[in-house]
C-alpha positions as CSV (number, residue, x, y, z in Angstrom):
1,X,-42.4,48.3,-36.7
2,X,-45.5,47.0,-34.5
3,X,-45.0,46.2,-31.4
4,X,-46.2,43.3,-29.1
5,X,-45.5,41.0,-26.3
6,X,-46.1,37.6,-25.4
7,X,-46.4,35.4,-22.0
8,X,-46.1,31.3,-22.5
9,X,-46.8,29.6,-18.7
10,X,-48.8,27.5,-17.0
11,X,-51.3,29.6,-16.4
12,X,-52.3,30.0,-20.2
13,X,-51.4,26.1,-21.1
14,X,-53.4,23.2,-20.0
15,X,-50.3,20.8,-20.6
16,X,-47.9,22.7,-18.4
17,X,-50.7,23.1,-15.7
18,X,-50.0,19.2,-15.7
19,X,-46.9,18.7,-16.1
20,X,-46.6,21.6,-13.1
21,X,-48.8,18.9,-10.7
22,X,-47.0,16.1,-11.5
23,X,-44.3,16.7,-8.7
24,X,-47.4,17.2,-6.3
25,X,-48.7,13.4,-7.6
26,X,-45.3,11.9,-6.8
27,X,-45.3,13.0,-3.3
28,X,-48.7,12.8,-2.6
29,X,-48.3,9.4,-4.0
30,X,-45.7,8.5,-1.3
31,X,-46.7,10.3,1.2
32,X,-50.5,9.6,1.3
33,X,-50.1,6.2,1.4
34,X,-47.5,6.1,4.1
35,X,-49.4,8.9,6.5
36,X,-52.3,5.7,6.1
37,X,-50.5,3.1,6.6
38,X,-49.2,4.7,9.8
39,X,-52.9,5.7,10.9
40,X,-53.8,2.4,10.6
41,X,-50.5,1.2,12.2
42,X,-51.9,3.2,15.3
43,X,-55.3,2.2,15.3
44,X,-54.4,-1.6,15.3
45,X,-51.4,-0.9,18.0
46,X,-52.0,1.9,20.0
47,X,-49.4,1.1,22.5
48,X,-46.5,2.3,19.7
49,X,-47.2,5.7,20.4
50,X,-45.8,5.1,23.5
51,X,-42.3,4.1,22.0
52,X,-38.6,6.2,22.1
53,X,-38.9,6.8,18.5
54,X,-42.3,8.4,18.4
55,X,-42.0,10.4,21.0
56,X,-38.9,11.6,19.4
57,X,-40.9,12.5,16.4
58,X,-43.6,14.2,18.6
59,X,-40.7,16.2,20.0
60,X,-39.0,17.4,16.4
61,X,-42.4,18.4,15.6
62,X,-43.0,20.1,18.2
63,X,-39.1,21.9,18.8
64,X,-36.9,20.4,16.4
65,X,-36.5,23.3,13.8
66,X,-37.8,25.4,11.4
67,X,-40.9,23.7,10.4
68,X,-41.7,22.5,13.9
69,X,-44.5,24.0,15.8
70,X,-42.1,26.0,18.0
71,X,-41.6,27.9,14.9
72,X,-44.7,27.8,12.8
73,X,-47.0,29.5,15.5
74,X,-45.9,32.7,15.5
75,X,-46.3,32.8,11.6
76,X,-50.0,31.7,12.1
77,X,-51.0,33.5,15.0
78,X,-50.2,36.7,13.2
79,X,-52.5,37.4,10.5
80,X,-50.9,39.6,8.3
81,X,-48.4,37.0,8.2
82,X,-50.9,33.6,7.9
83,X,-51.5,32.4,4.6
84,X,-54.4,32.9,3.3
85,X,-57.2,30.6,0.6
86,X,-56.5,33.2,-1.8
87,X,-52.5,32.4,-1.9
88,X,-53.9,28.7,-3.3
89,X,-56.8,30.5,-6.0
90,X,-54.3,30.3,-8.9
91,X,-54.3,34.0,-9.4
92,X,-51.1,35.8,-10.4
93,X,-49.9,33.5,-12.9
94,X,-50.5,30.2,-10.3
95,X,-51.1,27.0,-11.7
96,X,-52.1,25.9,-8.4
97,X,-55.8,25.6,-6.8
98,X,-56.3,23.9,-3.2
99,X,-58.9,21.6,-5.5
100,X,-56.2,21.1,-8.0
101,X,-53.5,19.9,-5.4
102,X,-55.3,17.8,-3.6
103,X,-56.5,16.3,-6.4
104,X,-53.1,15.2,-7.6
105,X,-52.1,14.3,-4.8
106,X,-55.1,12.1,-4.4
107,X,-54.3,11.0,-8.2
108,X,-50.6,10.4,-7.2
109,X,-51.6,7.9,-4.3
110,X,-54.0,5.8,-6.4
111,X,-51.5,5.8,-9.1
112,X,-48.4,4.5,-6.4
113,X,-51.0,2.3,-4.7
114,X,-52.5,0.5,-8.2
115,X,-48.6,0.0,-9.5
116,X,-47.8,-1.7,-6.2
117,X,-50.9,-4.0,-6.4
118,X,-50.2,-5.7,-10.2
119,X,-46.6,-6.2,-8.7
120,X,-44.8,-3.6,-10.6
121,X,-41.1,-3.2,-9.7
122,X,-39.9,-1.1,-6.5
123,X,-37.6,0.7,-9.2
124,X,-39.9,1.5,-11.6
125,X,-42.2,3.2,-8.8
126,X,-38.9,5.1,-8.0
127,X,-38.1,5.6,-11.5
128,X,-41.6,7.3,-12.1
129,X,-41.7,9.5,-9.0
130,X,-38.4,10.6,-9.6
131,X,-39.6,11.8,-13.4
132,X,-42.7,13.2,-11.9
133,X,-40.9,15.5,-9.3
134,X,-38.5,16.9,-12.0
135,X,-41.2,17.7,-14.6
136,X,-40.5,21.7,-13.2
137,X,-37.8,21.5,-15.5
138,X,-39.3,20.9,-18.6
139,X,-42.4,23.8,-17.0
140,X,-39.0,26.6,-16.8
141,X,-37.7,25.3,-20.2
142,X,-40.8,26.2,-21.7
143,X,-42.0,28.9,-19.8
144,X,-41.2,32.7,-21.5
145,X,-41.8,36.0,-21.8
146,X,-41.1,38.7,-24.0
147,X,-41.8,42.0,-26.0
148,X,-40.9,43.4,-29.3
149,X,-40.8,47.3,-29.2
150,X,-39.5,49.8,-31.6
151,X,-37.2,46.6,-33.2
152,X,-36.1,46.1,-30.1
153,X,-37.1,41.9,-29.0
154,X,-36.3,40.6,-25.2
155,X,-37.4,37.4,-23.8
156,X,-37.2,36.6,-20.5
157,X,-36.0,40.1,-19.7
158,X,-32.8,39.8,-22.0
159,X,-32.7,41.3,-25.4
160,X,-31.8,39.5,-28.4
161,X,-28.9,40.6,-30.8
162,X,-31.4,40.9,-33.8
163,X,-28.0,41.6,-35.7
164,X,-26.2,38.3,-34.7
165,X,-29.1,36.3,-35.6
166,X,-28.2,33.7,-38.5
167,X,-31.1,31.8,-38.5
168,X,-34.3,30.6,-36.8
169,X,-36.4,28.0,-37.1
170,X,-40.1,26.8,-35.9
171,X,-41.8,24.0,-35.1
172,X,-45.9,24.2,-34.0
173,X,-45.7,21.3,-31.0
174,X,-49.1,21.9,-28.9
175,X,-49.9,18.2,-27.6
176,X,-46.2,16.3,-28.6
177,X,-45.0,18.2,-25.8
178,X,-47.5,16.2,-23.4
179,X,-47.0,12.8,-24.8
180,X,-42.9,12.8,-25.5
181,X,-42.9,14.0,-21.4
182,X,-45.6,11.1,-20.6
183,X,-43.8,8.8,-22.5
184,X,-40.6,9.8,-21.1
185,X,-41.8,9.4,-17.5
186,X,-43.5,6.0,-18.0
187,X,-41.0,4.7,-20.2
188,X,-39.2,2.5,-17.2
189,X,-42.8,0.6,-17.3
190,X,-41.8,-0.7,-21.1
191,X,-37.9,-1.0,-20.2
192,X,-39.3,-3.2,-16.9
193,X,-42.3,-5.0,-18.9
194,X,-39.3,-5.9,-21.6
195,X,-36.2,-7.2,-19.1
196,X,-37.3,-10.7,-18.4
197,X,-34.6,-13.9,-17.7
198,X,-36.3,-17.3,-17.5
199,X,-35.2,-20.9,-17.4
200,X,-36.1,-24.4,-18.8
201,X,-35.0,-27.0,-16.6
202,X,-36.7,-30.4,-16.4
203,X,-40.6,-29.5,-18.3
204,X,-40.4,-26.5,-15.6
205,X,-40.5,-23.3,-17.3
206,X,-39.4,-20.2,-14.8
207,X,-39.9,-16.5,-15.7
208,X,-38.4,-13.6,-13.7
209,X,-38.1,-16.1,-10.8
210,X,-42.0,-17.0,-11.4
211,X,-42.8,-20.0,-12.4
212,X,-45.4,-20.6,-15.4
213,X,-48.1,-23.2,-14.9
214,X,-47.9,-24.8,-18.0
215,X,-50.9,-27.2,-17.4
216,X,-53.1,-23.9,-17.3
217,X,-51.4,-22.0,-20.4
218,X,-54.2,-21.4,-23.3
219,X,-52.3,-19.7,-26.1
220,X,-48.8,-18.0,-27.0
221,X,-49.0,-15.7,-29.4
222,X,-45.3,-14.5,-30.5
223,X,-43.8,-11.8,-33.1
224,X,-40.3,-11.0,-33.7
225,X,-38.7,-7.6,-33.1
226,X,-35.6,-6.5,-34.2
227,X,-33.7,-9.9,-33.3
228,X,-35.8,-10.5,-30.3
229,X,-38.8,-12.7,-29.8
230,X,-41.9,-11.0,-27.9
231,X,-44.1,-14.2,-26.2
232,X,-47.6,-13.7,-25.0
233,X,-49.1,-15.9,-22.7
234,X,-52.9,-16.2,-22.1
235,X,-54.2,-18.5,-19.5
236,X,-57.2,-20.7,-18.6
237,X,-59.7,-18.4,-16.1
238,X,-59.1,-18.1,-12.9
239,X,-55.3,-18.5,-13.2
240,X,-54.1,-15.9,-10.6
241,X,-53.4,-12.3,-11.3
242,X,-49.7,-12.6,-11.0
243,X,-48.8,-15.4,-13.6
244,X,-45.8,-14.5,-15.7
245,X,-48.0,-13.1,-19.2
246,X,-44.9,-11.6,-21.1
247,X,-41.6,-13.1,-21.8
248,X,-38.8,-11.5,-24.1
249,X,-36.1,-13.8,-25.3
250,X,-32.9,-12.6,-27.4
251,X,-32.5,-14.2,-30.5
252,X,-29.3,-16.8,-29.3
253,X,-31.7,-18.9,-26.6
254,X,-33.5,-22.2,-28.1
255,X,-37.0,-20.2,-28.5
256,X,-38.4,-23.5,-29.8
257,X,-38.3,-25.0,-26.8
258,X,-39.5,-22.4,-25.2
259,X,-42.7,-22.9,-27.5
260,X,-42.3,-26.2,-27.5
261,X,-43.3,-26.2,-23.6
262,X,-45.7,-23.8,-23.7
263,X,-48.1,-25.5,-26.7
264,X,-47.9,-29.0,-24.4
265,X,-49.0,-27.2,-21.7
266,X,-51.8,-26.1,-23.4
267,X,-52.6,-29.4,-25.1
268,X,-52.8,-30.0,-21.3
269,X,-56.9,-30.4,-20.0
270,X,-56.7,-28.6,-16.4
271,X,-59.4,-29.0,-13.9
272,X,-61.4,-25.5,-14.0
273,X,-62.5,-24.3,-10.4
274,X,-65.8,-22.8,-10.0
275,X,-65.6,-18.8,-9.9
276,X,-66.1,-17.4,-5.8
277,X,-69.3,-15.2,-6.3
278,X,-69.2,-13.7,-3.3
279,X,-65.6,-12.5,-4.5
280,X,-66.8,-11.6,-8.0
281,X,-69.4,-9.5,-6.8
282,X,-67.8,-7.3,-4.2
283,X,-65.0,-6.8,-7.1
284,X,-67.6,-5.2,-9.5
285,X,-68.9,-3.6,-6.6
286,X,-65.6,-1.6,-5.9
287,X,-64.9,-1.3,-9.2
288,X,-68.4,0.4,-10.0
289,X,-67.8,2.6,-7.1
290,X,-64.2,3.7,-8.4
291,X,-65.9,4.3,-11.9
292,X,-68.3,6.8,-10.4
293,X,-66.0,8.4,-8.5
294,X,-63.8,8.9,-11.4
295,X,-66.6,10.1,-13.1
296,X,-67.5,12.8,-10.4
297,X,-64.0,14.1,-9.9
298,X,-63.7,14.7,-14.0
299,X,-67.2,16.5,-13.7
300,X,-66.0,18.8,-10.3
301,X,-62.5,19.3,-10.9
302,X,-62.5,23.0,-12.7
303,X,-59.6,21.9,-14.8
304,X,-60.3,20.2,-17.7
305,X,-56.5,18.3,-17.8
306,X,-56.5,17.7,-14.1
307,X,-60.1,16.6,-14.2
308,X,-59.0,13.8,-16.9
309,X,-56.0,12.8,-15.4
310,X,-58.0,11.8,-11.9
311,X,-60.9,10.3,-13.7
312,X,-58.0,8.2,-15.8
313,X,-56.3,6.9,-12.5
314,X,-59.6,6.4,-10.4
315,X,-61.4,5.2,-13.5
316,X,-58.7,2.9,-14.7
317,X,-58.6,1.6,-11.3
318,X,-62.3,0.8,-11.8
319,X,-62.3,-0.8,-14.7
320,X,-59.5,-3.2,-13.9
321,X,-61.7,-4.2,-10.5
322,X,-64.5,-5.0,-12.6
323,X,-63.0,-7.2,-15.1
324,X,-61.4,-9.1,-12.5
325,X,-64.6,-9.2,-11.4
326,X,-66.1,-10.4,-14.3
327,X,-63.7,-13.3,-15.1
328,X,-62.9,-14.1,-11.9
329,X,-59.7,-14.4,-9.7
């Protein structure tokens, strides 16, 4: 009987070299933007750093256990014991680069930072971070090696009863794996985008404690799922960012009325205000430079799938800056 042996990790996979940074996105995506909000805390007050509760942190740091200072220098003052840039090259099996980290993490920030600015949910932000730092679950699950020699098969250093096996069965995955994970981690976006309560009252119509301006509605555009009605609004330009655009009512409210207010608010004739230029134009000037930087990280970033994923976040970031610029705010 031939004999052979097999390894399955994230070194030889693209999709579990991403699903392995994932955890680094989520905390360089809380982390990042909280080191800068503090930085720029300082700079604006400097007199804070004067305060009980920094100087405590300054002193935990510095003697408060095992990954203070107190404790850390003896580690890198000894160089056969202080790590090295080759511990970060991704040899050995390593899915991790220094480029690689830090450009999840930077992807991980962006991402946090872009959710918080179109007003998406504290707990969907949680939600998602919390699904990113347990991807290394799904990385172990599928992770495996083994070795058939002389009819003899282990994997993952434990032999398999060939004589107790009843059946087996295959399935050739390669890229589902990636999108059920993705769609698993980002599905609280479609649970959040779908949970909407909204009232009627007196011509006013209220969505997830927003109210819509009727008089600027343009169209509704509406499909029924499942016993459920789906309602798209569109609006006049320069309407605000944060209007209330998707509404889903169970089938047991009065959905006419719903419509009912929405097409006389469009039937409405709103005064249009002229576009800020000076607004539109320093929009498409960040978004051009997010687009460019998107592209640059995709063209240094060695990794193909990490390369993608930064130019995606940055990128996507870009784009949206330069519509906004485009139609106006």
């Amino acid at each position: 009987m031939p004999s052979t042996e097999w390894s399955y990790d994230a070194a030889a996979s693209r999709s579990l070299r991403l699903l392995s940074h994932l955890p680094v996105a989520a905390v360089g995506g809380v982390f990042l933007p909280a080191a800068g909000a503090s930085v720029a805390f300082v700079i604006a007050d400097p007199g804070v750093l004067r305060s009980p509760f920094v100087l405590l942190v300054a002193l935990l740091a510095l003697v408060g256990g095992p990954m203070s200072l107190l404790y850390l220098w003896p580690m890198l003052a000894d160089p056969d014991q202080r790590p090295t840039r080759s511990a970060f090259s991704g040899t050995d099996g390593s899915p991790f680069t220094a480029r690689s980290v830090g450009a999840a993490a930077l992807a991980g920030a962006l991402a946090v930072l872009a959710l918080v600015a179109v007003g998406v949910p504290f707990g969907v932000v949680y939600g998602l971070v919390v699904g990113c730092v347990l991807s290394p679950i799904l990385v172990a699950a599928a992770t495996t090696e083994g070795t058939l020699d002389d009819g003899r098969l282990t994997i993952d250093r434990r032999e398999v009863p060939l004589d107790r096996v009843a059946g087996v069965r295959s399935i050739r995955v390669r890229g589902f794996v990636v999108l059920l994970v993705v769609g698993c981690v980002f599905s609280p976006i479609l649970v959040a985008a779908a949970t909407t309560e909204g009232t009627l009252d007196d011509g006013r119509l209220t969505i997830n404690r927003r109210e819509v301006p009727l008089d600027r509605v343009a169209g509704v555009r509406s499909i029924r799922v499942r016993g459920v009605v789906v309602l798209w609004l569109s609006y006049v330009p320069r309407s605000g960012l944060f209007v209330p655009r998707l509404a889903v009512l169970p089938a047991d409210a009065d959905v006419g009325a719903v419509r009912g207010a929405l097409e006389a608010g469009i039937r409405a004739d709103p005064e249009l205000e002229p576009p800020d230029r000076a607004v539109q134009a320093v929009a498409i000037g960040m978004g051009a430079l997010f687009l460019a930087s998107g592209a640059v990280a995709y063209v240094a970033v060695d990794e193909p799938v990490v390369g993608l994923y930064v130019a995606a976040v940055v990128g996507g970031l870009g784009a949206f800056l330069c519509l906004l610029g485009v139609r106006g705010v």
